[in-house]
KOLKETI-256264 format. One line per 3 residues: their letters; for each residue z, x, y of C-alpha. Coordinates in nm, 2 decimals, padded with zeros to 4 digits. Example, Ala and Ser with C-alpha at 12.3 -4.5 7.8 and 13.67 -1.06 7.14 Angstrom:
% KOLKETI-256264
AS> 00.78 01.23 -00.45  00.71 01.37 -00.11
//
This chain:
% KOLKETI-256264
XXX> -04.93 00.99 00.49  -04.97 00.70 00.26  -04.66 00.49 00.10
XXX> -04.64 00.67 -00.24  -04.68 01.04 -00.07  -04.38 00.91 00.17
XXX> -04.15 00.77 -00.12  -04.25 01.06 -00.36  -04.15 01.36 -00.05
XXX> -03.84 01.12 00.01  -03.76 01.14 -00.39  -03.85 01.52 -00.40
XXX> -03.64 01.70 -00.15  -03.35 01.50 -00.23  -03.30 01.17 -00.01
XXX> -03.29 00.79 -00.09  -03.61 00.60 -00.08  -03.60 00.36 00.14
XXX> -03.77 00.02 00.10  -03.98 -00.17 00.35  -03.75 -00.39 00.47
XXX> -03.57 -00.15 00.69  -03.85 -00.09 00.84  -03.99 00.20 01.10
XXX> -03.80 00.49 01.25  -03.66 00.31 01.47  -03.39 00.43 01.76
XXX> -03.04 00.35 01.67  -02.78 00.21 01.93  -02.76 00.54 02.10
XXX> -02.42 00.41 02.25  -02.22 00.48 01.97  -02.16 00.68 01.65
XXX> -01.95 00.75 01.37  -01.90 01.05 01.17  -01.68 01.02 00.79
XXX> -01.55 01.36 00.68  -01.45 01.34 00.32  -01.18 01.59 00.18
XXX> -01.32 01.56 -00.21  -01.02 01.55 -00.49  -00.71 01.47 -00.31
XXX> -00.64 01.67 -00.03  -00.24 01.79 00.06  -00.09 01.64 00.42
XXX> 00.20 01.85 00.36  -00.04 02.15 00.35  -00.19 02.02 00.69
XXX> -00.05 01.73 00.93  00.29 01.58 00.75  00.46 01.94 00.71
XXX> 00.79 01.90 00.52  00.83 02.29 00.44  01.07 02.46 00.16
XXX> 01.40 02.27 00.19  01.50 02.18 -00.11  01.51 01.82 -00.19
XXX> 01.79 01.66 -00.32  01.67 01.57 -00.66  01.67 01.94 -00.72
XXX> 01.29 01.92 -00.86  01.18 02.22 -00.62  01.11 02.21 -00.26
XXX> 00.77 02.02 -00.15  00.64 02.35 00.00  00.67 02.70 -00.06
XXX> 00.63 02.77 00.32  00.91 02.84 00.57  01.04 02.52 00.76
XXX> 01.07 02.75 01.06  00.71 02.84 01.06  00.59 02.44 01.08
XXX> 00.40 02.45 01.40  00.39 02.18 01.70  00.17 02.09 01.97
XXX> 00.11 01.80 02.20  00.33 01.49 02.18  00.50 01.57 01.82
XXX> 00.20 01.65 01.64  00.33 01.90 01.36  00.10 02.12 01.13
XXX> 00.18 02.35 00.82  00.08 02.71 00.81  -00.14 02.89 00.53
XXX> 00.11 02.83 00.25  -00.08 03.15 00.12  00.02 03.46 00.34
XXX> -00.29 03.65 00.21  -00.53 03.43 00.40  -00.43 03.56 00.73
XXX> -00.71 03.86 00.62  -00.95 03.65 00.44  -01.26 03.60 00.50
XXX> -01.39 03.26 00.35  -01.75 03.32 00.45  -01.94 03.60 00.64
XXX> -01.92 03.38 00.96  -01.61 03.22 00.91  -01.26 03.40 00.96
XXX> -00.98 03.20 00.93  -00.65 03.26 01.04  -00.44 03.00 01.08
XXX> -00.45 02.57 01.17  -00.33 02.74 01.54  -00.66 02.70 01.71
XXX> -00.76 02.31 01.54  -00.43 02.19 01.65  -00.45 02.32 02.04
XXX> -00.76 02.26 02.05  -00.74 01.91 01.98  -00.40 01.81 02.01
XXX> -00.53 01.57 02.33  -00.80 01.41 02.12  -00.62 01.37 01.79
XXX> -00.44 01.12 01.65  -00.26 01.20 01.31  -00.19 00.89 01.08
XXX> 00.05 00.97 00.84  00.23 00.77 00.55  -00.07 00.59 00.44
XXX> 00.03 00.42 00.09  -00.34 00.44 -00.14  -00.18 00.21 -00.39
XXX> -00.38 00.44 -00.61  -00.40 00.77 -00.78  -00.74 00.74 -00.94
XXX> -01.04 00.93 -00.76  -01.32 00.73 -00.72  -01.11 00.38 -00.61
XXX> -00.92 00.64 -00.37  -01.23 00.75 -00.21  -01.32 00.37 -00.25
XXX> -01.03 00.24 -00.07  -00.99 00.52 00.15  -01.36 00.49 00.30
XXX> -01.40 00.09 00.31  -01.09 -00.02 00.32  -01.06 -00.21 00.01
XXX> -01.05 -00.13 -00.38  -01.31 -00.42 -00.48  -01.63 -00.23 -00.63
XXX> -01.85 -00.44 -00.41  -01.69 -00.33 -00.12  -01.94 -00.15 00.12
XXX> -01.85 00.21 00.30  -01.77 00.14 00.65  -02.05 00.31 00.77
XXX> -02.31 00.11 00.61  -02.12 -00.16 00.73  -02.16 -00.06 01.10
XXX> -02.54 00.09 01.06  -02.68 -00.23 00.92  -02.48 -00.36 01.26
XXX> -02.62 -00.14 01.50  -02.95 -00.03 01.37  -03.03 -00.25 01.08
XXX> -03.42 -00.14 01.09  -03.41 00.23 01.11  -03.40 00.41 00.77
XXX> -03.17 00.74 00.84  -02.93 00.50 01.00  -02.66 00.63 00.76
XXX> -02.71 00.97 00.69  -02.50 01.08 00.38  -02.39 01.44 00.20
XXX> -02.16 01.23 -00.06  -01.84 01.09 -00.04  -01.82 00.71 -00.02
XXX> -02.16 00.58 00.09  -02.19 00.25 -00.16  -02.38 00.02 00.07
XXX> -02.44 -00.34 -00.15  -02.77 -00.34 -00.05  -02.71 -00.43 00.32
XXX> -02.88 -00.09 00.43  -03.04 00.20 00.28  -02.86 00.50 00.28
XXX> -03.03 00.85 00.36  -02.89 01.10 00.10  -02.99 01.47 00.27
XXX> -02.98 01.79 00.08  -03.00 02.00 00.35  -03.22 02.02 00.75
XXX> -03.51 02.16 00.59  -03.55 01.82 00.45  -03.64 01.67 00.76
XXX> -03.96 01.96 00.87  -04.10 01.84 00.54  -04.14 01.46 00.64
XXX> -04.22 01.53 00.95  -04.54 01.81 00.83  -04.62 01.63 00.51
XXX> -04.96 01.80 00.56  -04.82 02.12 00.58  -04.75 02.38 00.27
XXX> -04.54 02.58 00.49  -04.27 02.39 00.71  -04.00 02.68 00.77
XXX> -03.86 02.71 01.09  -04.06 03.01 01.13  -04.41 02.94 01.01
XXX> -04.68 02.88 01.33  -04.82 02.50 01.32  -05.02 02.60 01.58
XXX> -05.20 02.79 01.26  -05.46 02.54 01.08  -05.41 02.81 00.76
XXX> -05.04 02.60 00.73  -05.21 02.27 00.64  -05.28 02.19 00.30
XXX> -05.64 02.05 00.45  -05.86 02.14 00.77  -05.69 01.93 01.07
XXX> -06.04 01.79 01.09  -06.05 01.68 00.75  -05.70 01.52 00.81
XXX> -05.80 01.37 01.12  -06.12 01.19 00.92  -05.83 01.07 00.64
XXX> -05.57 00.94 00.87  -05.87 00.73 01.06  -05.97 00.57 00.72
XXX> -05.69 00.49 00.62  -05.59 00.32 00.91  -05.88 00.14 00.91
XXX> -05.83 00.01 00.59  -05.49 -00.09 00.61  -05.52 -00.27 00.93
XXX> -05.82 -00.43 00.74  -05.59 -00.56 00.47  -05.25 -00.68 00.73
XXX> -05.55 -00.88 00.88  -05.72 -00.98 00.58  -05.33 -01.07 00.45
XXX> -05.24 -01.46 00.46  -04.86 -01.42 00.37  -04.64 -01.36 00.65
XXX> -04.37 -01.19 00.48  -04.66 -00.95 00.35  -04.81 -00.91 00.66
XXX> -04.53 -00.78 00.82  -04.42 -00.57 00.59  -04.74 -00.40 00.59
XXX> -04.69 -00.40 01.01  -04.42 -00.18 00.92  -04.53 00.06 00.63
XXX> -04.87 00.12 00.91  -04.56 00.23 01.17  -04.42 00.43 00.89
XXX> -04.75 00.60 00.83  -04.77 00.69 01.19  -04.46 00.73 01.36
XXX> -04.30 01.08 01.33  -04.19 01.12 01.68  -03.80 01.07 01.64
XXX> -03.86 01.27 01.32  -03.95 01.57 01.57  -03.70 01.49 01.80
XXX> -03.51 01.52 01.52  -03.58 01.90 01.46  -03.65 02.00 01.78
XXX> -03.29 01.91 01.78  -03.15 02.13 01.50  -03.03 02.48 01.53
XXX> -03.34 02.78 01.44  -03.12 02.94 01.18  -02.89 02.68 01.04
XXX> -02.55 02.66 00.88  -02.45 02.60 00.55  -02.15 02.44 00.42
XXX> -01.99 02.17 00.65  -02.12 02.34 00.89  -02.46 02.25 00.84
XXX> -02.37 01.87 00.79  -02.24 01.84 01.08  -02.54 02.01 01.31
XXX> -02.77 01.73 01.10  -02.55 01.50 01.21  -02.56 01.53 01.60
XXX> -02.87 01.67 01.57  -02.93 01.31 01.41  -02.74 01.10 01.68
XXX> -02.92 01.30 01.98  -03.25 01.20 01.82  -03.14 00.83 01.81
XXX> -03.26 00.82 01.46  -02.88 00.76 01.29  -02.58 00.56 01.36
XXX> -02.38 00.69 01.07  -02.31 01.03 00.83  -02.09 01.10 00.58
XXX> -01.98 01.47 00.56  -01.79 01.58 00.26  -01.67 01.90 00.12
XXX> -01.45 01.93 -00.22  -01.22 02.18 -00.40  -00.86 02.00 -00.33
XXX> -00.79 01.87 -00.71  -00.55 02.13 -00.70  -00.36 02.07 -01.03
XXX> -00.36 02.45 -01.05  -00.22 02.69 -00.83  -00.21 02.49 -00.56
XXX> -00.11 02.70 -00.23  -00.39 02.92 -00.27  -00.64 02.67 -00.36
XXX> -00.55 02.45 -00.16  -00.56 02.65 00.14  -00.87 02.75 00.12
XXX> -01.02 02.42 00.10  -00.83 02.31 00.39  -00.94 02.64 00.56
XXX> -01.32 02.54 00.50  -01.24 02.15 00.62  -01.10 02.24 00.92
XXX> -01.31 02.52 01.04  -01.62 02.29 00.97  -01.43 02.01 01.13
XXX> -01.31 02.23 01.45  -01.72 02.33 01.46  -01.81 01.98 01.41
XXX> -01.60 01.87 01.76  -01.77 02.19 01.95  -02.11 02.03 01.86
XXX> -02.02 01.71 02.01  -01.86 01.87 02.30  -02.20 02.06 02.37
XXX> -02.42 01.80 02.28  -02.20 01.60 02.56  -02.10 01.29 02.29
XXX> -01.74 01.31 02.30  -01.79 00.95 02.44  -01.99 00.84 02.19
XXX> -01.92 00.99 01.86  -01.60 00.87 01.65  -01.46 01.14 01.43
XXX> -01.27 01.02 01.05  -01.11 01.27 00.84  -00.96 01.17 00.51
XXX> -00.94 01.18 00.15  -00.85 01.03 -00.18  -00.53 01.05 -00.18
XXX> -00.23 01.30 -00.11  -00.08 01.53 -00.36  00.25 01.54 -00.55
XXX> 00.52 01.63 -00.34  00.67 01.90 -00.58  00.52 02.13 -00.80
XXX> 00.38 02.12 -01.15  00.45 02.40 -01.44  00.11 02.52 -01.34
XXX> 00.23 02.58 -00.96  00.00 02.35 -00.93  00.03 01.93 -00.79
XXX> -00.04 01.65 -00.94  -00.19 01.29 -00.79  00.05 01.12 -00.51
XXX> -00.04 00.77 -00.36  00.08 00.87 -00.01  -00.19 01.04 00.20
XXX> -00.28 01.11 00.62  -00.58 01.06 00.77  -00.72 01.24 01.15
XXX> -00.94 01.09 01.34  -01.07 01.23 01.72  -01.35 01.13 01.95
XXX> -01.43 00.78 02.14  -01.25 00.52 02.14  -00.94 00.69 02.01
XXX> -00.66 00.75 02.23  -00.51 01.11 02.10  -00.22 01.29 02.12
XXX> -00.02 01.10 01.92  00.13 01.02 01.56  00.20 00.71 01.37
XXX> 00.33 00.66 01.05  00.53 00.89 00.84  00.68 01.01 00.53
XXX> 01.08 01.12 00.46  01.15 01.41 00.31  01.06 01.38 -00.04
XXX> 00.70 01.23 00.09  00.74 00.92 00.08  00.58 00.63 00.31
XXX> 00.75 00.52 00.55  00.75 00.17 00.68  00.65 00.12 01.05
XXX> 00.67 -00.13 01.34  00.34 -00.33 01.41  00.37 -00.27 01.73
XXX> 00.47 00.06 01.79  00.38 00.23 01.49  00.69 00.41 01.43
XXX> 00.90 00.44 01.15  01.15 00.16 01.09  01.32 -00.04 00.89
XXX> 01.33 -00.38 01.11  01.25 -00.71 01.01  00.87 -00.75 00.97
XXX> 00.84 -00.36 00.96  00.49 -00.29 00.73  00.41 -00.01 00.50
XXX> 00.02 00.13 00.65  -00.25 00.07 00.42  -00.61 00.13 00.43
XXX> -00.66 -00.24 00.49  -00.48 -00.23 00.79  -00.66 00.08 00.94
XXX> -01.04 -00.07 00.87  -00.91 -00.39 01.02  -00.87 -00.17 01.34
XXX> -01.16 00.07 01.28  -01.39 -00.25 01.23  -01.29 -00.33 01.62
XXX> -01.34 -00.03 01.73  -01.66 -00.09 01.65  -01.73 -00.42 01.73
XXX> -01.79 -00.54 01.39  -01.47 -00.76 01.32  -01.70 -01.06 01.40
XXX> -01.99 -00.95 01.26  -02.11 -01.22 01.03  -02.22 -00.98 00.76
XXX> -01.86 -00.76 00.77  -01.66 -01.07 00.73  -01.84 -01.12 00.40
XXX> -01.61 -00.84 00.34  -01.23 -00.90 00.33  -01.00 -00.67 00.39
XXX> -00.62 -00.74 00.31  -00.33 -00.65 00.57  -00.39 -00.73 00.90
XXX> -00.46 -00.56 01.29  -00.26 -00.33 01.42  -00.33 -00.09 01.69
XXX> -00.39 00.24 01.53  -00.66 00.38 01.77  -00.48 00.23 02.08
//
């Protein structure tokens, strides 16, 4: 597989090319992993983890939800959770495999794992410098996602180390990010000189190559003959290893196969299917990083319904997402974010619909993060609360802050042993520490 076959099958099936510099498929710290699951358009906390319910507020400009107050549910150490503000999704089916019902089964299910952050101030409305600021922790354009941040940490010279299905994945050049339209991707770099790569097809058949095996065996030999030929032949040393590394490139598939062996025979779609190339990815020690996103939650426009069944599809593939890592035994390794680019307003429009709000919540699960708990909040009308920096509860005290973005990347950048990292301090981040993740 020469250079321009590899950067043209990259180009064609829908990922990033990624340039010599970054070098072979090499492993990635297999210690450690990081998942960012973005909510596209502005999800609603007070259709998920800040419930607030249909008490009227005292502006008299409608209640914040249409639901009951009395059906807010509660599990764990105060963690609260709306119902379907739409009654008719307790019989809907979403998908052919995917029944929902209600939050009931997220919520237990994780209540020991999860920690809710609630009251986060965006200081924004605006989409893209709310997914932005949300994702890496600042609104400066230059500012690189966290996860590219932490891959060009841990695993600077392996090309899938940040796997991405949208979102937030601006990287500044520090790393090249691995865009992936779906698993099937992955069989076709892996069997380049194969026409048929599905999960079903016999390679043990020569009738799948595109050539006799023999005939590639007598191409793959010249060409490596000739290109060790010219990295010997090669007086620059910059040149020479780069061409080290395109001749690993060529012939280095094995973490590609690990890769596949690793995904599911019949795969997912949706979130769902993100997610499995994701662990699939971190049990192959070929990534450090993925962004998963899924969108629908601009809800200008009748919003419970909407709403809801965006929510429904996050969570389920969320809820899927921490059974994966449960069976793949990472919980001790893999790092969970769920977020979005803002909140939404916290009454409704003449459309039934709600509008941009600045004030949003943020989950987060897995290692490193000390769960069942809450910090931050809102009041009744949905507004951010001000918190103690040291116990990260609502107050009003001297020195009490208002929770920012800046403050939870500070904390999310020692969590992953990046604060000192000399390329991540190129990046400042206003606010300061506090002790979200414990």
């Amino acid at each position: 597989m020469n250079r321009r076959h590899f950067l043209q099958l990259l180009g064609s099936v829908g990922m990033t090319a990624v340039t010599l510099r970054h070098g072979p498929l090499q492993a990635a710290d297999p210690n450690r992993h990081y998942i960012f699951v973005h909510a596209g358009g502005g999800w609603d906390p007070t259709s998920l983890c800040d419930p607030k319910g249909n008490t009227p507020r005292a502006d008299n400009r409608g209640p914040v939800n249409h639901y009951a107050v009395n059906d807010i549910g509660e599990v764990g150490n105060g963690i609260r959770y709306a119902p379907f503000p739409d009654p008719d999704l307790a019989t809907s089916t979403l998908r052919d495999d995917m029944a929902i019902t209600s939050f009931d089964a997220f919520f237990n299910d994780l209540a020991s794992d999860l920690l809710v952050i609630n009251g986060i101030d965006m200081q924004t409305n605006n989409h893209d410098t709310g997914t932005r600021t949300m994702w890496s922790g600042s609104d400066v354009q230059t500012q690189p996602a966290l996860g590219a941040l932490i891959a060009q940490a841990d695993a600077p010279d392996s090309p899938l180390a940040f796997l991405t299905n949208g979102g937030y994945d601006y990287s500044d050049g520090l790393i090249a990010p691995t865009r992936v339209s779906g698993s099937g991707i992955f069989r076709e770099l892996a069997y380049p000189e194969r026409y048929n790569t599905a999960p079903d097809a016999n390679l043990d058949d020569d009738a799948t190559y595109y050539l006799h095996p023999d005939i590639h065996q007598m191409v793959d030999s010249a060409r490596t003959r000739r290109l060790q030929k010219l990295i010997t032949d090669t007086r620059l040393p910059q040149r020479r290893v780069a061409m080290s590394r395109l001749y690993t490139v060529q012939g280095s598939d094995s973490n590609l196969h690990r890769l596949i062996d690793a995904l599911p025979a019949s795969p997912s779609g949706g979130l769902r299917g993100q997610a499995e190339v994701a662990i699939a990815a971190f049990q192959s020690q070929v990534a450090s990083c993925a962004n998963l996103t899924v969108g629908g939650f601009d809800t200008h426009g009748d919003h419970d319904r909407n709403q809801s069944f965006s929510l429904a599809s996050l969570i389920d593939g969320v809820h899927y997402l921490w059974s994966l890592i449960n069976s793949a035994g990472l919980s001790d390794r893999v790092t969970v974010l769920v977020g979005s680019d803002f909140g939404r307003t916290p009454y409704y429009n003449g459309g039934n619909g709600k509008d941009h709000w600045n004030v949003t919540s943020m989950l987060a699960f897995g290692a490193g993060v000390s769960g069942n708990r809450v910090v931050g909040g809102t009041n009744a009308h949905y507004e951010a609360l001000t918190v103690d920096p040291a116990t990260l509860m609502p107050s009003t005290t001297g020195g009490a802050v208002r929770l920012t973005c800046g403050h939870i990347h500070h904390a999310l950048r020692r969590l992953a042993g990046i604060e000192n990292d000399a390329v991540a301090r190129q990046y400042a981040l206003e606010g300061g520490y506090l002790p979200i993740f414990g």
